[in-house]
C-alpha positions as CSV (number, residue, x, y, z in Angstrom):
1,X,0.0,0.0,0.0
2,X,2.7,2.5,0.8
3,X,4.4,1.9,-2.3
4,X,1.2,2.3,-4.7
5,X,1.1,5.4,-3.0
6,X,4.5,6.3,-3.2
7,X,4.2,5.6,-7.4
8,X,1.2,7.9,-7.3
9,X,2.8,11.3,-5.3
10,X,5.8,10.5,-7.9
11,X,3.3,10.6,-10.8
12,X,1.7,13.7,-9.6
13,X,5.4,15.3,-9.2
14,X,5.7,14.3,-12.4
15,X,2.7,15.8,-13.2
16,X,3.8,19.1,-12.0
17,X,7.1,19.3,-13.3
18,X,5.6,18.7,-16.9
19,X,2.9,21.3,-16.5
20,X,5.4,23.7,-16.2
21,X,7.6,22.8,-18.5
22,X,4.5,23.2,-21.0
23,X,3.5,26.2,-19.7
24,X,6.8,28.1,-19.2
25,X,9.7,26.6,-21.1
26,X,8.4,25.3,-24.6
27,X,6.1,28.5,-25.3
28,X,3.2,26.1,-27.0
29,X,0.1,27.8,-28.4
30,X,-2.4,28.7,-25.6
31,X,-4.9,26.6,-26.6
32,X,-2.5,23.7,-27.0
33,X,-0.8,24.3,-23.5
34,X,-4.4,24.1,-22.3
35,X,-5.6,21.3,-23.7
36,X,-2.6,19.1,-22.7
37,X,-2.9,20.8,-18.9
38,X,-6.8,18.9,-19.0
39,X,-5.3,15.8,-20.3
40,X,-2.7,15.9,-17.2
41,X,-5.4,17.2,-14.9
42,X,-7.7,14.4,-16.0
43,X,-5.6,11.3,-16.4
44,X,-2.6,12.1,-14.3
45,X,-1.3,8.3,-13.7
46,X,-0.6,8.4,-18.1
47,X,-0.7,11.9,-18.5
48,X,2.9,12.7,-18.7
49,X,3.2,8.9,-20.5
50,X,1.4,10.4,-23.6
51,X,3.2,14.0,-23.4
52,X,6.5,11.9,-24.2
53,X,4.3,10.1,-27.2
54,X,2.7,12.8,-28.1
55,X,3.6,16.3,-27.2
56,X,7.3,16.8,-28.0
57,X,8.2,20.0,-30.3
58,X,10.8,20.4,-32.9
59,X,10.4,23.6,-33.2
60,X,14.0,24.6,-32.7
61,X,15.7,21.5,-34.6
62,X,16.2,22.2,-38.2
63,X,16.6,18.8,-39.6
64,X,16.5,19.5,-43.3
65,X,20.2,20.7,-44.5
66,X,21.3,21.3,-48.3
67,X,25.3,21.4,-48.8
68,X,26.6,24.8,-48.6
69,X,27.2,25.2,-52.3
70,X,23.7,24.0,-52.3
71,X,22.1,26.3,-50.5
72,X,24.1,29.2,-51.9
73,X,22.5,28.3,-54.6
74,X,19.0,28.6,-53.9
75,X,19.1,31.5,-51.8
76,X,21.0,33.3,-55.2
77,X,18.1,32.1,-57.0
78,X,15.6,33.1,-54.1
79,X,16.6,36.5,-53.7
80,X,17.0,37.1,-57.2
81,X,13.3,36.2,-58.1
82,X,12.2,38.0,-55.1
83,X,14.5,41.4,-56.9
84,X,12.5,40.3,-60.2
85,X,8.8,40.7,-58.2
86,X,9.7,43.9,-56.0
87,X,11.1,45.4,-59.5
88,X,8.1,43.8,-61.9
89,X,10.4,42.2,-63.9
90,X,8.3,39.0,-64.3
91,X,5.9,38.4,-67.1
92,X,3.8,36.5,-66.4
93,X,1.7,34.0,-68.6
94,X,-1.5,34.1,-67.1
95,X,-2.0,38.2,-66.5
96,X,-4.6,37.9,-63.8
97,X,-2.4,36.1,-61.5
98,X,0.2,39.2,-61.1
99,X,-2.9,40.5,-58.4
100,X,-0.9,37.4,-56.2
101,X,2.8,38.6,-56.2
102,X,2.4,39.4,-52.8
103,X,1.5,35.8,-52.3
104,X,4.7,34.3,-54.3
105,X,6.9,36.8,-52.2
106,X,5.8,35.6,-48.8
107,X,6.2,31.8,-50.1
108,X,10.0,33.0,-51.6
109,X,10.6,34.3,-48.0
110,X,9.6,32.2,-45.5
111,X,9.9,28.6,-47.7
112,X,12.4,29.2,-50.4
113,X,10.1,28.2,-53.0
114,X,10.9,29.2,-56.4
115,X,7.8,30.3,-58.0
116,X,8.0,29.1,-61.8
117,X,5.3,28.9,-64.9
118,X,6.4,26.3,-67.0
119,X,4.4,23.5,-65.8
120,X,2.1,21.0,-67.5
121,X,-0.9,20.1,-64.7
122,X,-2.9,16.7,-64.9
123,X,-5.4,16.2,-62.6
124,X,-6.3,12.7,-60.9
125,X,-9.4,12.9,-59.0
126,X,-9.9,8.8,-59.0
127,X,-7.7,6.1,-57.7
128,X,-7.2,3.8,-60.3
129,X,-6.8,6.3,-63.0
130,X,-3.9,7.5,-60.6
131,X,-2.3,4.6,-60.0
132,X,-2.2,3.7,-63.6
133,X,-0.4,7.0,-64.6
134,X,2.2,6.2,-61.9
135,X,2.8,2.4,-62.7
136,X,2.7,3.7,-66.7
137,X,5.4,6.5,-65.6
138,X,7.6,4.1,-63.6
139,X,8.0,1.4,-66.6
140,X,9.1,4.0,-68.8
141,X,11.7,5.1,-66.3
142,X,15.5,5.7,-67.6
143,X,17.1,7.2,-64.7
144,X,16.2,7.1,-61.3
145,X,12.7,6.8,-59.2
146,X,12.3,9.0,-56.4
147,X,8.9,7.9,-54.1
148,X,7.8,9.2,-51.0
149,X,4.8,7.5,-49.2
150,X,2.8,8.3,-45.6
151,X,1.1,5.3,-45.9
152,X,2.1,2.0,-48.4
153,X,-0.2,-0.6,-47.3
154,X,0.4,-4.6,-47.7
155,X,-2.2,-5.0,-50.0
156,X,-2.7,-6.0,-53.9
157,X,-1.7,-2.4,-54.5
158,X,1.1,-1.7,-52.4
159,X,2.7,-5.1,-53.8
160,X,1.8,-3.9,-57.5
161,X,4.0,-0.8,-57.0
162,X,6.7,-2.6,-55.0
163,X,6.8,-5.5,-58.4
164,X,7.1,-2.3,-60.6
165,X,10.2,-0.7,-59.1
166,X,11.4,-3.8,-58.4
167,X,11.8,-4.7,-62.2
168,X,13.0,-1.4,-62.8
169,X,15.6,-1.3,-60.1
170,X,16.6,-5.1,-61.9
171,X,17.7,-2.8,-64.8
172,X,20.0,-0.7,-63.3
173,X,17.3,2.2,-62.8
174,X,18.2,3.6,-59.6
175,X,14.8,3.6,-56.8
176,X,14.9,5.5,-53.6
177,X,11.5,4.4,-51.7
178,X,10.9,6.2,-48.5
179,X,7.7,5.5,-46.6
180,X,6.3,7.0,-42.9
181,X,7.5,4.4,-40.4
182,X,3.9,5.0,-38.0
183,X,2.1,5.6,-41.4
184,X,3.3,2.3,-42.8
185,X,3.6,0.3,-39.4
186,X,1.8,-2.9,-40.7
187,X,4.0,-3.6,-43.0
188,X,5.9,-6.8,-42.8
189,X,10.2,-6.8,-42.2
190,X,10.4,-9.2,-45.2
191,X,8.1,-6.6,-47.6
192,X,10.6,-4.7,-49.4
193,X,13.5,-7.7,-49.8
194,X,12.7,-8.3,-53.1
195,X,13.3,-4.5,-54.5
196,X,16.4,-3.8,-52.0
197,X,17.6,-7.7,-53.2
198,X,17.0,-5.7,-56.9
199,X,19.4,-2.9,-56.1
200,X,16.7,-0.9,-54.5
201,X,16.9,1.5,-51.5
202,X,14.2,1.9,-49.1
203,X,14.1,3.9,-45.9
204,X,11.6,4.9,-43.1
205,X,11.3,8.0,-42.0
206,X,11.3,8.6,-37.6
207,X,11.3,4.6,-36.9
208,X,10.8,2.9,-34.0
209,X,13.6,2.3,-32.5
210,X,12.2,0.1,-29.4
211,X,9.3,-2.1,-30.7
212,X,5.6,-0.5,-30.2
213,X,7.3,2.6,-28.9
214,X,8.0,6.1,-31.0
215,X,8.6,8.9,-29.4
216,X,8.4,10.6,-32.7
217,X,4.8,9.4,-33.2
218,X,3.2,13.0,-33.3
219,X,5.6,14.2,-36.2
220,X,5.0,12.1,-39.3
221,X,6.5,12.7,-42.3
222,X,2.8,12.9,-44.3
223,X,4.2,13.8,-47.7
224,X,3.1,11.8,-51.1
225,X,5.4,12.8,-53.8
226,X,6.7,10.5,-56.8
227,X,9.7,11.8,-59.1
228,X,10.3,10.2,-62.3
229,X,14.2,10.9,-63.9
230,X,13.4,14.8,-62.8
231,X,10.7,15.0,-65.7
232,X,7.8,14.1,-64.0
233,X,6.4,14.7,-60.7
234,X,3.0,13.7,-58.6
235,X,1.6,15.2,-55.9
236,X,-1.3,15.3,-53.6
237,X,-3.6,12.8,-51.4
238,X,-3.3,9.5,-52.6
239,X,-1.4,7.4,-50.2
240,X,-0.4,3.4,-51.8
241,X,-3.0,1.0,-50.3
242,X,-6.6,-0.6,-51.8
243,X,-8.8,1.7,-50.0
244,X,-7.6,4.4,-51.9
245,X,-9.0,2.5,-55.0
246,X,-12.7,2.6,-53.5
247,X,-12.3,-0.9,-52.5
248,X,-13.0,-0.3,-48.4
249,X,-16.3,-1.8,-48.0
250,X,-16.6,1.0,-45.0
251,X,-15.4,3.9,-46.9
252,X,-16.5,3.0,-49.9
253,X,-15.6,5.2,-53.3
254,X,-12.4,7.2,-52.1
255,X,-12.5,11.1,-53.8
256,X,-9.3,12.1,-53.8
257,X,-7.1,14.8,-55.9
258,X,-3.2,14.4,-56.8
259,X,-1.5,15.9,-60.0
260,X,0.9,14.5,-62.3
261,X,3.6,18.1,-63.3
262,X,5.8,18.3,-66.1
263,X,8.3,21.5,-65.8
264,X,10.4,23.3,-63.2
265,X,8.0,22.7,-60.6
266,X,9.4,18.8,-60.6
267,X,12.9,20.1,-59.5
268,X,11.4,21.6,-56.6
269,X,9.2,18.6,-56.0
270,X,12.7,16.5,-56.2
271,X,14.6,19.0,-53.8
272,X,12.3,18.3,-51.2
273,X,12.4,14.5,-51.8
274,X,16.5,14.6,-51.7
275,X,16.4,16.9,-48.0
276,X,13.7,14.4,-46.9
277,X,15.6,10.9,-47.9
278,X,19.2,12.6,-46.9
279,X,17.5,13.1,-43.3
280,X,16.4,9.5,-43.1
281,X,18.6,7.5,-44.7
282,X,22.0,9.4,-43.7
283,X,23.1,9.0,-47.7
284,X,24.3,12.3,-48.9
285,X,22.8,12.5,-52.5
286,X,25.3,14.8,-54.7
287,X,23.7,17.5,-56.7
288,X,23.8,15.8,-60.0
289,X,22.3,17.3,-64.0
290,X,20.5,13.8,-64.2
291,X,18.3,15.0,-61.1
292,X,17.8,18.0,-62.2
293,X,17.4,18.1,-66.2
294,X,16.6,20.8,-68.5
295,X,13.0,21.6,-68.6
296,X,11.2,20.7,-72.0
297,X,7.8,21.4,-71.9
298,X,5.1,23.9,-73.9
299,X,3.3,24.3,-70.2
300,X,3.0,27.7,-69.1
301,X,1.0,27.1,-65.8
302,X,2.4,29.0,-62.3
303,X,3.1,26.7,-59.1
304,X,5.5,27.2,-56.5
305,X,5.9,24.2,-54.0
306,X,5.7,24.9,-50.3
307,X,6.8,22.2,-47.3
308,X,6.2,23.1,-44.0
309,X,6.9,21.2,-40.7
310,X,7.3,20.7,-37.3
311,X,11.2,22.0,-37.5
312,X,9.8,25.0,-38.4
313,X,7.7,28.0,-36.5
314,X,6.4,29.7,-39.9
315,X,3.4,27.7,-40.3
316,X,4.5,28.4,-44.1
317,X,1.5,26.4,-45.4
318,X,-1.3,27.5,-43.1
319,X,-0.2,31.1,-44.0
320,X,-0.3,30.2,-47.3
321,X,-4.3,29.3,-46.9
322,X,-4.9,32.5,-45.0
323,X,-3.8,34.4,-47.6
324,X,-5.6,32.7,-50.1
325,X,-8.4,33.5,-47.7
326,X,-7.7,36.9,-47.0
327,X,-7.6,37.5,-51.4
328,X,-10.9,36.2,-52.0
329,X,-12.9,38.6,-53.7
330,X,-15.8,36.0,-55.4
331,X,-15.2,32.6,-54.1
332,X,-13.6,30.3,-51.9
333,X,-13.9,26.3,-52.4
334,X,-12.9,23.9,-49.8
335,X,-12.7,20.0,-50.1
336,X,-10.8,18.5,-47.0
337,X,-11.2,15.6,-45.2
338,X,-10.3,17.3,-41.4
339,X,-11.2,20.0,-40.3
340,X,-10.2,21.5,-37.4
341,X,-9.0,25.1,-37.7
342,X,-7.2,27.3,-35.2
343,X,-9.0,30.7,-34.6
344,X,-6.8,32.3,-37.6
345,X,-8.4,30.2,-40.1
346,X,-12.2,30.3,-38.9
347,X,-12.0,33.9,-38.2
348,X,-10.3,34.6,-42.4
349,X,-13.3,32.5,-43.3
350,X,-16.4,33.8,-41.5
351,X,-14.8,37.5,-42.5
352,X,-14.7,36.2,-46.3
353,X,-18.4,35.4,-45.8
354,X,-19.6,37.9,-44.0
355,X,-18.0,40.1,-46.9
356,X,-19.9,38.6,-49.8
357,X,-17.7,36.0,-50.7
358,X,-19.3,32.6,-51.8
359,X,-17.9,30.6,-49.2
360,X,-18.2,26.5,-49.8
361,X,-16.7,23.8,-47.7
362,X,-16.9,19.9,-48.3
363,X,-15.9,17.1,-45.7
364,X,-16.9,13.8,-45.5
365,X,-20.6,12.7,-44.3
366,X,-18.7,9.2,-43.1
367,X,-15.8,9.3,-40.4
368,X,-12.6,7.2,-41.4
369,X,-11.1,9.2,-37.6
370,X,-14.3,9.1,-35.0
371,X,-12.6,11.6,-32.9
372,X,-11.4,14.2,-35.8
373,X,-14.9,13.8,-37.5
374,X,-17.1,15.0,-34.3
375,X,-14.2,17.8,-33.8
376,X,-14.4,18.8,-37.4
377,X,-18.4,18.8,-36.5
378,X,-18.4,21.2,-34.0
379,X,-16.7,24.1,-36.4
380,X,-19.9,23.9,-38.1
381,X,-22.4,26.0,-36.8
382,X,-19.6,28.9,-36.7
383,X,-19.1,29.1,-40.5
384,X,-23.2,28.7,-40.8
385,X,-24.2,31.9,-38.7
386,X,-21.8,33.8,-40.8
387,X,-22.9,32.2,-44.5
388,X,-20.0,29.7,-44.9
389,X,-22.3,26.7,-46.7
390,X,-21.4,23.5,-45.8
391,X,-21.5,20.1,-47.9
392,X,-21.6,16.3,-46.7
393,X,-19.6,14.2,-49.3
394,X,-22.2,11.2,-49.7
395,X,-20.7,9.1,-52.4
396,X,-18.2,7.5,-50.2
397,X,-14.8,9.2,-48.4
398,X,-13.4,12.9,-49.5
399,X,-10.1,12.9,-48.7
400,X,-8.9,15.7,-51.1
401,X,-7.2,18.7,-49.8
402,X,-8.0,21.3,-52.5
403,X,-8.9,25.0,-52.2
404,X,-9.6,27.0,-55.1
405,X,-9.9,31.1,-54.8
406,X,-11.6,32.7,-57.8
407,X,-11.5,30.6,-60.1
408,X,-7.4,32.0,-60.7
409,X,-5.7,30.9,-57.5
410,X,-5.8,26.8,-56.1
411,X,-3.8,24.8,-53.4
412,X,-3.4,21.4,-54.0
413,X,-1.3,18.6,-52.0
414,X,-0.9,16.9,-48.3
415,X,-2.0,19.5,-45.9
416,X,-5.3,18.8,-44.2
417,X,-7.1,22.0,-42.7
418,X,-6.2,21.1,-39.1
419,X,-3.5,21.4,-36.0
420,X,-1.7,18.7,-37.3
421,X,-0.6,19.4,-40.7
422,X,-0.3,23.2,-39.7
423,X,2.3,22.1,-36.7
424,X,2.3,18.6,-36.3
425,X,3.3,16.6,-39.7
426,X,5.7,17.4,-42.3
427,X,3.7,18.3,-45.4
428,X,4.0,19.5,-49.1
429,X,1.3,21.5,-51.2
430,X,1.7,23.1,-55.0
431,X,-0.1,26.5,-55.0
432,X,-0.8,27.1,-58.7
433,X,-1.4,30.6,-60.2
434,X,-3.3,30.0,-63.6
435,X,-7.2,30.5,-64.4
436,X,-7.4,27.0,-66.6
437,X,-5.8,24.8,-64.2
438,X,-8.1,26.8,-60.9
439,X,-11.2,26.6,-62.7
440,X,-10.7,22.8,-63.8
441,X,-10.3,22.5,-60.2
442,X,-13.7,24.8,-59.0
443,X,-15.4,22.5,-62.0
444,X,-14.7,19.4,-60.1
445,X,-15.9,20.7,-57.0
446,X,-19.2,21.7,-58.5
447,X,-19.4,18.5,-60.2
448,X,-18.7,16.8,-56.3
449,X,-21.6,18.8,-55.0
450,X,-24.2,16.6,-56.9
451,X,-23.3,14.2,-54.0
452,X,-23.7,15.6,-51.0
453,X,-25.6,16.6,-49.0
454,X,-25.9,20.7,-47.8
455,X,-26.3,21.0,-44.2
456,X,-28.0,24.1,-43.4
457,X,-28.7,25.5,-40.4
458,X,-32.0,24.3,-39.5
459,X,-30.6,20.7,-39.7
460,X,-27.9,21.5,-38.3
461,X,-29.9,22.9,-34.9
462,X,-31.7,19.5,-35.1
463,X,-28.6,17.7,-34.0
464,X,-29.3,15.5,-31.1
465,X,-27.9,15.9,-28.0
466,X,-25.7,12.9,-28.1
467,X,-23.8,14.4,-31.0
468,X,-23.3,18.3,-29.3
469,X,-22.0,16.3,-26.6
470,X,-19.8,14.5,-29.0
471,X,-18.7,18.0,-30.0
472,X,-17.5,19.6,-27.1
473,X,-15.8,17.2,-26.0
474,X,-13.6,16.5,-29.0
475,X,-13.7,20.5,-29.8
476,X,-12.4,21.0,-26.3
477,X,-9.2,18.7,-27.6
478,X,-9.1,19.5,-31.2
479,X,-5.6,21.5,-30.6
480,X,-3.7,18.0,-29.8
481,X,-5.8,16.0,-32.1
């Protein structure tokens, strides 16, 4: 008896000690730092536990590092286009997007992302069409094949990929395959033998390093990206797995949205692929032509890439939605799966509303995260009092994370509108400046619309009072979601 009580004062030290390590030494966000004092408050025998797990910040680590001559490189080339836009030096294809230099200037700044407006877009809004451009672009592979992956899943899919880099990497192509090691943690040891037996090289990014047990489990490395001998590039939602073919029988039809680039926007797509393998698998990749080729393309659409992360405290691609947000002068189109936004992001959206701006947001009517989905809920009745309309995708899962601004401006890629892409997970988005590509996109999402379902406010006051009870409590920890 003494010593179960002697565990518990220790706990409650513990307790203490962490509290005010939250509140006073690693500066978190307010809401954050309270949310995480409840969690203590409430379950103070596994409180601390799941701060260890889950609470870390790498704020302050920059773990991402070019060679000298590298970076030298790119911040020549940074502040030189940044010279260009303050000087209006840049002519620019699609004239309605120069209203957005502003835009480009804060992405050159705070991301290094060279904005460029050579780019051929294709746009993969179903699974298997997807898939099949990416198996199609690997067999023609020359060079090299650069793949990142959140989640590659042990399934029909995931070993269809796996036997097409494998025969590639059996003719001397070189593959580099990284995946997320809590993303991908059902894979089996033996999964990859065959491609790294091939001449293969896979890695996993933050793995465990004792069994069951990551202390690294909050920052996940949630990019999809897939570069093919520097020519082609895809990007966006689609992780490697069945489900994402519509073949959950809980989930049903998956909507997603990735895009398949040809241009200068590729070498930017394989930058961030070289920083992010370097980091986990310790090889230093040399800055080589083959990686980056010369560009050979008749596309003349605008995208700069922009990665943001943990290691970082610029929020770059949250600040790149607000001031989509904040440029809105028609519309604004939202398809994400979660969302949970911090007070920044509803407040730029009810302002957009309340200023005439046709507001439209779609998120799943079926939860694939219980939790997330009664959070995401709760934002609801906010954006409705202000004259956000709201749409239930019914046709199966939406897991696209697309916003489109006027028809002229779009944001497509891995960031979900939530804490934890803004903070929490290493991400990647292409923000595209052209009218043909932005209004493909606002096309699609009026074409989604014909299955949903509009919640309006009278059904949304008819909620029961199981589900508002679902709400506050997930809303009250939405920050550490």
């Amino acid at each position: 008896m003494q010593s179960f009580i002697s565990t518990l004062s220790l706990l409650f030290i513990l307790n203490i000690l962490l509290a005010i390590v939250i509140i006073f030494l690693e500066r978190k966000n307010p809401t954050s730092t309270l949310a995480w004092l409840m969690v203590l408050v409430l379950l103070p025998n596994i409180g601390f536990i799941l701060y260890l797990i889950f609470g870390q910040n790498l704020s302050k680590q920059k773990i991402f590092k070019l060679k000298t001559e590298e970076d030298q490189i790119l911040r020549k080339m940074v502040l030189q286009q940044i010279s260009y836009l303050q000087n209006n030096k840049i002519n620019f294809n699609d004239p309605s997007i120069k209203q957005y230099q502003d835009m480009m200037h804060m992405h050159l700044v705070s991301s290094d992302s060279i904005f460029c407006q050579d780019n051929e877009v294709e746009i993969f809004i179903d699974g298997t069409e997807k898939f099949n451009a990416l198996i199609q672009s690997i067999e023609k592979a020359q060079d090299h094949i650069h793949m990142l992956y959140y989640i590659i899943q042990n399934d029909s899919l995931g070993k269809r990929i796996v036997n097409a880099l494998t025969k590639k990497a059996s003719t001397g192509v070189q593959v580099r395959l990284l995946y997320d090691a809590v993303g991908s943690h059902r894979l089996p040891r033996n999964f990859f033998n065959e491609l790294t037996a091939a001449g293969g090289q896979v890695s996993s990014f933050f793995p465990f390093k004792i069994p069951f047990i990551n202390f690294r489990i909050n920052f996940r490395n949630h990019r999809k990206l897939a570069i093919i001998d520097g020519k082609y590039g895809f990007i966006g939602g689609f992780n490697i797995g069945n489900e994402y073919l519509g073949l959950d029988k809980k989930l049903g039809y998956w909507r997603d949205t990735h895009l398949k680039l040809k241009g200068s926007a590729v070498q930017m797509i394989q930058l961030r692929f070289i920083l992010d393998w370097q980091y986990a698998s310790k090889e230093t990749i040399d800055y080589d032509s083959k990686y980056f080729p010369p560009i050979n393309t008749n596309g003349k659409t605008g995208i700069q890439i922009v990665s943001s992360g943990p290691d970082s405290e610029q929020e770059q691609i949250k600040n790149g939605y607000l001031k989509m947000i904040h440029s809105a002068r028609k519309s604004i189109y939202i398809q994400t799966p979660y969302f949970i936004p911090d007070e920044s992001i509803l407040a730029a959206l009810r302002i957009a509303a309340l200023s005439g701006a046709d507001v439209r947001l779609m998120i799943p009517s079926k939860p694939d995260h219980m939790f997330v989905y009664w959070a995401t809920y709760s934002y609801i009745g906010e954006l409705l009092q202000s004259g956000v309309r709201t749409f239930l995708y019914d046709k199966g899962f939406i897991h696209a994370k697309t916003i489109i601004v006027d028809g002229k401006l779009a944001s497509v890629g891995t960031a979900n509108i939530d804490v934890r892409s803004f903070k929490l997970n290493f991400e990647v988005n292409a923000f595209i400046y052209d009218t043909t590509t932005s209004s493909a996109l606002k096309s699609i999402f009026e074409k989604d619309m014909t299955d949903c379902t509009e919640i309006t406010s009278e059904i949304y006051k008819k909620r029961s009072k199981i589900i508002k009870f679902k709400e506050s409590i997930f809303r009250l920890l939405s920050p550490i979601l």
